[in-house]
N, C-alpha and C positions, 0 to 999 in steps of 0.2 A: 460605352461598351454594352452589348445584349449579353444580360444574365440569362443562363438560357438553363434548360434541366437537366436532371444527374444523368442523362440517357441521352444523346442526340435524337431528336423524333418520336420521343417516347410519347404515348397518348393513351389517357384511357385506362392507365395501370389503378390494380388494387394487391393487397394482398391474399393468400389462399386462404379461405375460408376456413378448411382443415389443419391450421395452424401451420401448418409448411410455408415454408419461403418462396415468397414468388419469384421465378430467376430473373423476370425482366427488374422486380424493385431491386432485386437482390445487385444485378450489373448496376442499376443507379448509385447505389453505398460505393460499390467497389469501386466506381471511378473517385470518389471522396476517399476513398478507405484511410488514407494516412491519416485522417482525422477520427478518428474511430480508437488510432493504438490498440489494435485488437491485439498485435503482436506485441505486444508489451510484458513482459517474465509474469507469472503469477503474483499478487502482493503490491508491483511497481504500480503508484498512483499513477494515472492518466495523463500526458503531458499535454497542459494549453495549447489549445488553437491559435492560431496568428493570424488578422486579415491577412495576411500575406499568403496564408494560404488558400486562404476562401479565395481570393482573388486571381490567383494562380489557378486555380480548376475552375474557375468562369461561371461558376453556378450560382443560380438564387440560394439564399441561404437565411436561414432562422434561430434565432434560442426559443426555446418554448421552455417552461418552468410550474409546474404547480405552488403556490404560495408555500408548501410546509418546505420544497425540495431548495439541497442547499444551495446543488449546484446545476444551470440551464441545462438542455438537452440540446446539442445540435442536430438541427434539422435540415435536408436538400431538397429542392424543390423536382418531387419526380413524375408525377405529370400533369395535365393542365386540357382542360375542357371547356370552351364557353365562359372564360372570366373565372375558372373555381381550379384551383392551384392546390394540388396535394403535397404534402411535406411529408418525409417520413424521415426515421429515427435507424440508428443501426438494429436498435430490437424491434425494427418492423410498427412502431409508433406513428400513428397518424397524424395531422392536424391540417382540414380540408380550408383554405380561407376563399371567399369571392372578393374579386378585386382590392381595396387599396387595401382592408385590412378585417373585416366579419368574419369570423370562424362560421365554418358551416358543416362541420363536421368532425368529430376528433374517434380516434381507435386507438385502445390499447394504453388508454393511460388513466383510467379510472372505470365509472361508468360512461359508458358512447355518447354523444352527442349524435341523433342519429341524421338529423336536418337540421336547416334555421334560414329563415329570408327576414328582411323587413320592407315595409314602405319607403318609397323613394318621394325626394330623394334623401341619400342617407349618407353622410360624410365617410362610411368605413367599407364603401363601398366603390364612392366613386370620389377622389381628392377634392374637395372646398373648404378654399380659406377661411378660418374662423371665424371672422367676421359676420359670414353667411350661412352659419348652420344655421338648420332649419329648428325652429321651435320644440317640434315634438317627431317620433319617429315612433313607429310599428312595427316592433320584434317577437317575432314569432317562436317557437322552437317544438321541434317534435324530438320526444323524449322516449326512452324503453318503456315499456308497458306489457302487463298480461294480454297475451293474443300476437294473431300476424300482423299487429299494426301498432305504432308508438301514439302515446298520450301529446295532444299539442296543447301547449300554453302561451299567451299572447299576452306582452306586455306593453305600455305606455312608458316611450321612456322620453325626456326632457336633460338638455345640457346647461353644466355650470358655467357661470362666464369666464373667462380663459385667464390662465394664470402662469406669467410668464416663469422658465423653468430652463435648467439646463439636464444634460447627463452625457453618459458616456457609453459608448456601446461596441465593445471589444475594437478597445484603441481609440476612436473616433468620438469626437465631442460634439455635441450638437447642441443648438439654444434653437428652444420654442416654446408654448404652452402647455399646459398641463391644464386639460377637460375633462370633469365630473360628468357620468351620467349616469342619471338619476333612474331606474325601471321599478315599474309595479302594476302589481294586476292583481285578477281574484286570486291566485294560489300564491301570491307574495309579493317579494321586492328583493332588491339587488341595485348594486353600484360599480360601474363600469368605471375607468379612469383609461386617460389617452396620453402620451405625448405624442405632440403634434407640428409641426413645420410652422409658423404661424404666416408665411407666405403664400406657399404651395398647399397648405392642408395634408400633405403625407404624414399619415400617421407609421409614425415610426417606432413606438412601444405602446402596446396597450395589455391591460388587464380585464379580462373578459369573462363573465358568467356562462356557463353550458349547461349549467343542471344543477337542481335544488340537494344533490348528492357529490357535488363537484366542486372542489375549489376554485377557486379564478384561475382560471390559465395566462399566465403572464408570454406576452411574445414577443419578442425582440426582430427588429429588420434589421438584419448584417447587410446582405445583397436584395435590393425587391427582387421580383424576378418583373422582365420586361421583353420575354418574348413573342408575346402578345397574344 
């Protein structure tokens, strides 16, 4: 089944610059809205999601989580450009990914990640089995900075040999490996971690650096999205 985005035909979307709601992200939420509980009484804790409902509104779908935070963020996939898939949050929270799994952008949940590419090729990008990652990879990232233009830092990053793993991922069990990867460069270092398919290469959780001001954003694949 095509996981398709919170908006039929949606393209292109951002939110409003002047902090207002964009109404097309805004239609994306509402078609998910039941998962939101926004109507929930004052006080009443939030009631768990259920695949069952992800699956029932047909949408790509995420947790996204900073490492201190207790509980995931769910996320809908609300539109999609050229391989880079925006995710947004009921507070209007970003997280831009390119292909099977690179964050390339995030809003609103710290400091920005304002860009990021690397060299190809690059498993978090395009699915290969572990077997066949590539040695070393070239990650880039453009970060805030004084001026009209963000600070870019460039890391060398290298993977740990694969380590088989299981987990669970709202309801759903999955066995694959668990990859270390290793980055550093002149302004530092950082350590990425993956679960991984050890078949297909779909990375299906990973832990991911965006900024020397940034926690790891941890993000969970509920639904890829496969609209293409």
């Amino acid at each position: 089944m095509t996981k398709r985005l919170g908006l039929v035909a949606l393209r292109l979307v951002s939110a409003c610059g002047s902090g207002g709601k964009d109404p097309i992200v805004q239609a994306a939420i509402t078609e998910v809205g039941g998962f939101w509980n926004k109507e929930k009484p004052a006080g009443e804790p939030p009631r768990p999601i259920t695949r069952a409902e992800i699956e029932k509104a047909g949408v790509a779908a995420i947790f996204a989580r900073l490492e201190s935070d207790p509980m995931p963020t769910l996320m809908s996939a609300a539109s999609s450009n050229g391989g880079y898939v925006t995710y947004v949050s009921a507070l209007q929270q970003e997280v831009t990914r390119r292909g099977a799994a690179e964050i390339t952008g995030t809003r609103g949940l710290g400091t920005d990640l304002l860009s990021a590419w690397s060299s190809a090729p690059d498993p978090l990008v395009a699915p290969i089995p572990p077997a066949r990652w590539p040695a070393r990879v070239e990650r880039v990232f453009e970060l805030p900075a004084e001026g009209p233009q963000g600070k870019v830092v460039t890391f060398a990053c290298t993977f740990e040999p694969p380590v088989p793993a299981e987990m669970t991922i709202l309801e759903v069990r999955y066995r694959g490996v668990n990859i270390s990867e290793d980055c550093s460069g002149p302004s530092g270092s950082f350590e990425n971690l993956h679960f991984v398919d050890a078949a297909s290469g779909a990375v299906r959780r990973s832990l991911q650096w965006t900024g020397p001001k940034m926690e790891l954003i941890d993000l969970q694949v509920i639904e890829p999205y496969t609209g293409g």
